[in-house]
C-alpha positions as CSV (number, residue, x, y, z in Angstrom):
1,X,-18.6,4.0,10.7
2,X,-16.8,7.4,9.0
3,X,-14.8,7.7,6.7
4,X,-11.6,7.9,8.5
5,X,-12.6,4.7,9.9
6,X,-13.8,3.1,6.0
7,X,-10.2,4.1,5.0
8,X,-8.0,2.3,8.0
9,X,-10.2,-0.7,7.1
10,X,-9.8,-0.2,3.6
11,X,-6.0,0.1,4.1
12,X,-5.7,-3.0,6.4
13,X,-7.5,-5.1,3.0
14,X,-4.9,-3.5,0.9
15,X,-1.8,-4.3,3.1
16,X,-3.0,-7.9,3.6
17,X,-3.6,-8.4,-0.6
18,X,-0.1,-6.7,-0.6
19,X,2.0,-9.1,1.5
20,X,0.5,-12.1,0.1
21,X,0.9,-11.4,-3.8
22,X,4.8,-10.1,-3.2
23,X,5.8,-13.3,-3.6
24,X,4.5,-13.6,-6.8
25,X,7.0,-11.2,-8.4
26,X,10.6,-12.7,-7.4
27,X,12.7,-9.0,-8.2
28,X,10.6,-7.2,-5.3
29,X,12.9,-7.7,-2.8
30,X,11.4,-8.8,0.2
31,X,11.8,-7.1,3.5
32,X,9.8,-7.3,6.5
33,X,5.6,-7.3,5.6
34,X,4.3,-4.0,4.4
35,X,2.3,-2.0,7.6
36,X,0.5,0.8,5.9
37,X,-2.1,1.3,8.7
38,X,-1.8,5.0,9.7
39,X,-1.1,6.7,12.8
40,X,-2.8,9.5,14.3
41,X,0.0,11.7,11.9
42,X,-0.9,10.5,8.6
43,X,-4.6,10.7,7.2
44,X,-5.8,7.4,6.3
45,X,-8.0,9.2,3.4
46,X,-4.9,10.9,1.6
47,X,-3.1,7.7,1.9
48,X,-6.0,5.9,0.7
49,X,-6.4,8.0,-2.7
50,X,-2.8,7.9,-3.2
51,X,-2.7,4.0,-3.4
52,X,-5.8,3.9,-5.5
53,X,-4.0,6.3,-7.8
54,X,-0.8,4.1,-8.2
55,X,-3.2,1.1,-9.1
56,X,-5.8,2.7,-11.1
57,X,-5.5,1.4,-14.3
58,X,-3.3,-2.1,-13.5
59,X,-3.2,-4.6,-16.1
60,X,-0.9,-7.7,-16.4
61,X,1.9,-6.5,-18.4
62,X,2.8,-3.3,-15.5
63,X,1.8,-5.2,-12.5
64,X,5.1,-5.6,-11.4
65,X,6.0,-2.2,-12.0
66,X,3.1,-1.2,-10.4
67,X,3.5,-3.1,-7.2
68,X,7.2,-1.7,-7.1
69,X,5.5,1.5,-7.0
70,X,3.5,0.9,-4.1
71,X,5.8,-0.8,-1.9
72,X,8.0,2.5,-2.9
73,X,5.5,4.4,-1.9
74,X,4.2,2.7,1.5
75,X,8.1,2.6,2.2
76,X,8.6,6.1,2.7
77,X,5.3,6.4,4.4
78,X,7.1,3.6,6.9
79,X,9.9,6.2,6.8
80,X,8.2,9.2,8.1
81,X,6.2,7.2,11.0
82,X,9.0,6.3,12.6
């Protein structure tokens, strides 16, 4: 397995984790499930880093902000896909 391949797999983890704890957090408003599985256009390592930086370094008291963060970010992502 490459990389490329570790990432999308990686990613798939993250989005499932994702969808499942936004109900948790009640202001997150909640749209249809978070799909932040690359295409060919978008490189599943950048995307990958990018996550891990918005949630390097979550504790209890930012997790909401930090998940609003995320879904901000995996929002435009959904954005330039289409």
């Amino acid at each position: 397995m490459d990389n490329q391949e570790r990432a999308i797999e990686a990613l798939r983890k993250i989005e499932t984790v994702i969808n499942e704890v936004r109900d948790i957090f009640p202001n997150i408003i909640k749209k249809e499930q978070i799909k932040i599985v690359p295409k060919d256009d978008n490189d599943p390592i950048r995307i990958l880093k990018r996550v891990s930086g918005i949630i390097v370094n979550y504790n209890e008291s930012n997790a909401e902000r930090k998940l609003e963060s995320l879904l901000k970010y995996l929002g435009s992502i959904s954005r330039e896909k289409k």
